[in-house]
C-alpha positions as CSV (number, residue, x, y, z in Angstrom):
1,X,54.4,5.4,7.2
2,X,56.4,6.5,3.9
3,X,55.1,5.1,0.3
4,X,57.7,5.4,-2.2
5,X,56.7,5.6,-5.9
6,X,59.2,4.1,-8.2
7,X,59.0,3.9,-12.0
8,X,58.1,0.4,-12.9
9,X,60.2,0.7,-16.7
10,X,62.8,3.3,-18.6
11,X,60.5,6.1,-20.1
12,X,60.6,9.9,-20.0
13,X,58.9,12.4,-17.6
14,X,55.7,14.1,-19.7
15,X,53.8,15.9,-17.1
16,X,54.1,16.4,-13.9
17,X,50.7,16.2,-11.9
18,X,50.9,16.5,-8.3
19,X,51.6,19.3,-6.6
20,X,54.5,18.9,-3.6
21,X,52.2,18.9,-0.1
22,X,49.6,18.1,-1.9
23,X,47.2,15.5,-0.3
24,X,46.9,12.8,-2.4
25,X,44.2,10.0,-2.6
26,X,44.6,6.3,-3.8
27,X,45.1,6.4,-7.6
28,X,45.2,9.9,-8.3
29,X,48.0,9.9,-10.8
30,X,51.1,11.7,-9.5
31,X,53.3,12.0,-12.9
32,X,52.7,10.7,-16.7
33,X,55.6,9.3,-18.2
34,X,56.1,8.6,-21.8
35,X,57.6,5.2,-23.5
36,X,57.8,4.6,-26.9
37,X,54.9,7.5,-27.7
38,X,52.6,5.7,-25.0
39,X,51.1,7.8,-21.9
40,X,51.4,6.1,-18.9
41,X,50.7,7.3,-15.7
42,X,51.7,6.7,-12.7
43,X,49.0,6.2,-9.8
44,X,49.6,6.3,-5.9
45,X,48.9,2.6,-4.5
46,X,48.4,4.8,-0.9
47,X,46.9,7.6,0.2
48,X,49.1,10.6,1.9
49,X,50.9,14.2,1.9
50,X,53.1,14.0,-1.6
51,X,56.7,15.2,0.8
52,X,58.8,14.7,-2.3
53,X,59.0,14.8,-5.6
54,X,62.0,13.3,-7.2
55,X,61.4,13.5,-10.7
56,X,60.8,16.6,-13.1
57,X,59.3,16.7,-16.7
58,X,61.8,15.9,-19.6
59,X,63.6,13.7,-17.0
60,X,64.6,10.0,-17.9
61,X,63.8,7.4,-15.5
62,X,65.0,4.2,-15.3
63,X,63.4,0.6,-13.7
64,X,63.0,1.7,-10.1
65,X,64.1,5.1,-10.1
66,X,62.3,7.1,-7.4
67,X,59.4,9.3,-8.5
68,X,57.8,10.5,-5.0
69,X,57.5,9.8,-1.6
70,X,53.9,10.0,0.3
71,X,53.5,10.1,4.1
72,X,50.8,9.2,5.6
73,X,48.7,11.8,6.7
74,X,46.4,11.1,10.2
75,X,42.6,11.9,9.7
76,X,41.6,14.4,12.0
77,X,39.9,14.0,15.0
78,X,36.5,15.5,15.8
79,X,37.0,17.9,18.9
């Protein structure tokens, strides 16, 4: 299963958090993005391996842009 993170408004890229294949947990923040000299970042819903990153900082995104993709990552299984 693929989550995608979209941007939810129009703001600018301000960090970049995540690291590409990075295993992410729900709500670790992936990227902050910047509106209007607010901080707002931007949290996976899911948990998974971050497979793309679509965004960069100083990059404008606009209402349902893509951000990053997260697929799910099966827990291992005890041998």
């Amino acid at each position: 299963m693929v989550e995608e993170v979209r941007a939810e408004m129009v703001a600018s890229v301000w960090k970049v958090v995540a690291v590409l294949g990075e295993v992410i947990a729900p709500g670790d923040t992936l990227v902050i993005l910047d509106s209007m000299k607010m901080e707002i970042p931007v949290l996976a819903e899911e948990g998974g391996r971050l497979t793309e990153l679509a965004v960069a900082e100083g990059d404008v995104v606009q209402e349902g842009d893509l951000i990053a993709l997260l697929e799910s990552v099966e827990p291992a299984v005890p041998a």
